[in-house]
MIKOL-702105 format. One record per residue (C-alpha): residue in three letters; x, y, z. Coordinates in steps of 0.25 Angstrom, whole numbers, plus 2048, in hexadecimal, padded with zeros to 3 digits. Example, Ala and Ser with C-alpha at 12.3 -4.5 7.8 and 13.67 -1.06 7.14 Angstrom:
ALA8317EE81F
SER8377FC81D
This chain:
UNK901E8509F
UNK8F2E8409A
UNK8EFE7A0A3
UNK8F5E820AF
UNK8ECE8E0AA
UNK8DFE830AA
UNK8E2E820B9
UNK8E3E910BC
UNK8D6E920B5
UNK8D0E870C0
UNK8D6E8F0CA
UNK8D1E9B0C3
UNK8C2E910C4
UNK8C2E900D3
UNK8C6E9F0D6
UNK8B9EA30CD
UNK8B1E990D4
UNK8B5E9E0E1
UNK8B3EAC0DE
UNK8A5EAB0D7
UNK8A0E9D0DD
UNK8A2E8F0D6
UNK896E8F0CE
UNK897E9D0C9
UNK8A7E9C0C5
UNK8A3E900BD
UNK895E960B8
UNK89FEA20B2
UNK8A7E9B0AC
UNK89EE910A5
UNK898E9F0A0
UNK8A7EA309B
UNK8A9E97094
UNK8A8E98084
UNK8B0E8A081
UNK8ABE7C084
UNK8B7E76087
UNK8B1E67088
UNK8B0E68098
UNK8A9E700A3
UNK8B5E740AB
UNK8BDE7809E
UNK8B0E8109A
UNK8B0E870A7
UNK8BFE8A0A7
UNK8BEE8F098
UNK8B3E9A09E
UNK8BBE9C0AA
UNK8C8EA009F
UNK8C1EAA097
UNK8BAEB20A4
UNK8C7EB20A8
UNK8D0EB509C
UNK8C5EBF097
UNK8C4EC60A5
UNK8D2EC40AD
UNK8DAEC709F
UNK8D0ECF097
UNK8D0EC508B
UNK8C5EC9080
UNK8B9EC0081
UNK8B9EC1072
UNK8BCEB106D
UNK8C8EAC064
UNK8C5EAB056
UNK8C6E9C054
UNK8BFE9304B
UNK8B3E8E054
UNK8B7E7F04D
UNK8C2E79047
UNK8D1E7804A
UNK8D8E8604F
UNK8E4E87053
UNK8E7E9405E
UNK8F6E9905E
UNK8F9EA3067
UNK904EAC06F
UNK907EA507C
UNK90AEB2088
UNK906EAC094
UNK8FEEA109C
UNK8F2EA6098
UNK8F1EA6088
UNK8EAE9808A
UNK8DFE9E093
UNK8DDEA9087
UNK8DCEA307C
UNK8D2E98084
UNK8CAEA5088
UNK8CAEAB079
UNK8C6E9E073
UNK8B9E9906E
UNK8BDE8B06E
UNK8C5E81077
UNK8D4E81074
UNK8DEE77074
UNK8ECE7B079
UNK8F9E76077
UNK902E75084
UNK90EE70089
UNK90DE6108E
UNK912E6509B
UNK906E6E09E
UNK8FDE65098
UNK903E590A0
UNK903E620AF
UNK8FCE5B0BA
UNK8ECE5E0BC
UNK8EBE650AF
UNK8EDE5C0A4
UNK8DEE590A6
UNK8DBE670A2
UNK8E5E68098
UNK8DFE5B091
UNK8D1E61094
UNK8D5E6D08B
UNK8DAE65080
UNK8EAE6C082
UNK8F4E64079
UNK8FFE62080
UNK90CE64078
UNK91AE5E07D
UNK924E6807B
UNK931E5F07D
UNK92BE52077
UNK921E5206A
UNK91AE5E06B
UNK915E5A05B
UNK90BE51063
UNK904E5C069
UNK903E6305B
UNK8FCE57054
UNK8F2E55060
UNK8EFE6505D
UNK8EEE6304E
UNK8E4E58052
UNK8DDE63059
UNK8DEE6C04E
UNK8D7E61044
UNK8CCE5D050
UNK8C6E6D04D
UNK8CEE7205B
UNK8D6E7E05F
UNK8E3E7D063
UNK8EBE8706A
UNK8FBE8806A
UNK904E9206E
UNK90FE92062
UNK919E9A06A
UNK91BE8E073
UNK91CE96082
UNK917EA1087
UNK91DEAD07F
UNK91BEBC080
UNK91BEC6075
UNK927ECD07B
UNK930EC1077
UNK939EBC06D
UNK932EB7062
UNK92FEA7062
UNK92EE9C058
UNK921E98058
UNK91EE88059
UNK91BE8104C
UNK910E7A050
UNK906E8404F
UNK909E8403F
UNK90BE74040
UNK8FBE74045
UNK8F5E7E03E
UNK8FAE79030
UNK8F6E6B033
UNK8E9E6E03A
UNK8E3E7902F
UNK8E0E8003B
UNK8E0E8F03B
UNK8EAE96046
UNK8E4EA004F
UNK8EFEA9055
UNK8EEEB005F
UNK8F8EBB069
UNK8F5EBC077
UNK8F7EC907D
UNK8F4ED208A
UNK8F7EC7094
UNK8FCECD09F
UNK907EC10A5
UNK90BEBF099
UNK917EB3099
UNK912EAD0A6
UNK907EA10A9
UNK8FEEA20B4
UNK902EB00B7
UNK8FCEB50A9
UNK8EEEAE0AC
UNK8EEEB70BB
UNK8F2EC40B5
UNK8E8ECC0AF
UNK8E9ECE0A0
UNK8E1ED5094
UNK8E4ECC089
UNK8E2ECC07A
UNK8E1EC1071
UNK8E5EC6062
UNK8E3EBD055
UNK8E5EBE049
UNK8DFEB603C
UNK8DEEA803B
UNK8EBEA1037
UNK8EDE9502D
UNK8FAE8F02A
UNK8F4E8601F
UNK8FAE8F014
UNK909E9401C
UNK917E8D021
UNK918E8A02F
UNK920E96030
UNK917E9E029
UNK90CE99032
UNK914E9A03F
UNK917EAA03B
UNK909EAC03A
UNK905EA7048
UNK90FEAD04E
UNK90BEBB049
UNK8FFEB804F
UNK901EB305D
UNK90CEBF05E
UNK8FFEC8058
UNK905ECC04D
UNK8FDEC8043
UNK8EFED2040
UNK8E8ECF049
UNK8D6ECE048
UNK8D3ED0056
């Protein structure tokens, strides 16, 4: 899914350019861009996310509260195709995502996806290997994102278990866990078609979480009040 979305925004690119001229499109989003992503054309397409996140869906401009160094891991409520372009927008750091293997692996993207530092996760196979390459992550001093409801899931739903491994990281990491709930996306439960319809969205957070001190289940129950924002929230 991320790496279908890095191709819309390339599309999204060469409509800019051809709208405002090649070299103004790119001169805008060089502007935009906040993150250095370790490559030109990621930079680019980083500035050209947030002019579109922040003025298509309304995001806030104002930045997540992550630690500018050290490991971090990013948990949040997964609504549509487009949580990935948020939390990329809102962030003042480069991410690293888990994803399936299959999206990772699709053909013409897996350049990007590498580019981006996803983690590929097998989901039928040994899906434990994804989780120590993102613990390694988490020890290097990087953020990692994961999405600990699995799929895309709306708040109108039946409750879901959330996936272990978020606990499973943060403990063996010492890394805090920034939560997050996504809301105001306007297609919400669909992929591309959240990303064309025009949304005002919010990102709520609460306080830091550290499992260091709580059971897996304990630390579980506190993520999952927080990505289904019911947890006090400080912006």
């Amino acid at each position: 899914m991320l790496a279908e979305i890095g191709l819309w925004l390339f599309f999204i690119l060469a409509v800019v350019a051809a709208g405002w001229g090649w070299s103004r499109g790119l001169r805008a989003c060089e502007a935009a861009n906040e993150v250095d992503w370790g490559g030109r054309w990621l930079n680019r397409l980083d500035g050209l996310n947030r002019l579109y996140c922040r003025r298509f869906h309304h995001l806030s401009s104002d930045l997540l509260p992550l630690p500018l160094q050290g490991g971090i891991l990013v948990a949040a409520n997964h609504v549509s195709g487009l949580d990935p372009l948020l939390l990329v927008a809102a962030s003042p750091r480069p991410l690293r995502f888990l994803i399936a293997r299959e999206q990772y692996q699709r053909f013409g993207l897996r350049k990007l996806c590498r580019a981006m530092g996803c983690i590929p996760v097998d989901r039928s196979g040994r899906p434990e290997k994804a989780l120590r390459q993102a613990l390694l992550a988490l020890r290097a001093g990087e953020a990692v994102v994961i999405f600990p409801q699995g799929g895309i899931h709306l708040d109108t739903d039946p409750p879901r278990p959330l996936k272990k491994g978020v606990a499973w990281l943060a403990v063996r990491s010492n890394a805090p866990i920034c939560g997050l709930h996504i809301e105001g996306v306007k297609g919400e439960g669909r992929i591309l078609g959240a990303v064309l319809l025009r949304s005002r969205v919010f990102l709520r957070y609460s306080s830091p979480i550290s499992c260091l001190s709580l059971s897996q289940e304990e630390c579980l129950a506190l993520v999952a009040q927080t990505i289904q924002g019911q947890r006090e929230e400080t912006s």
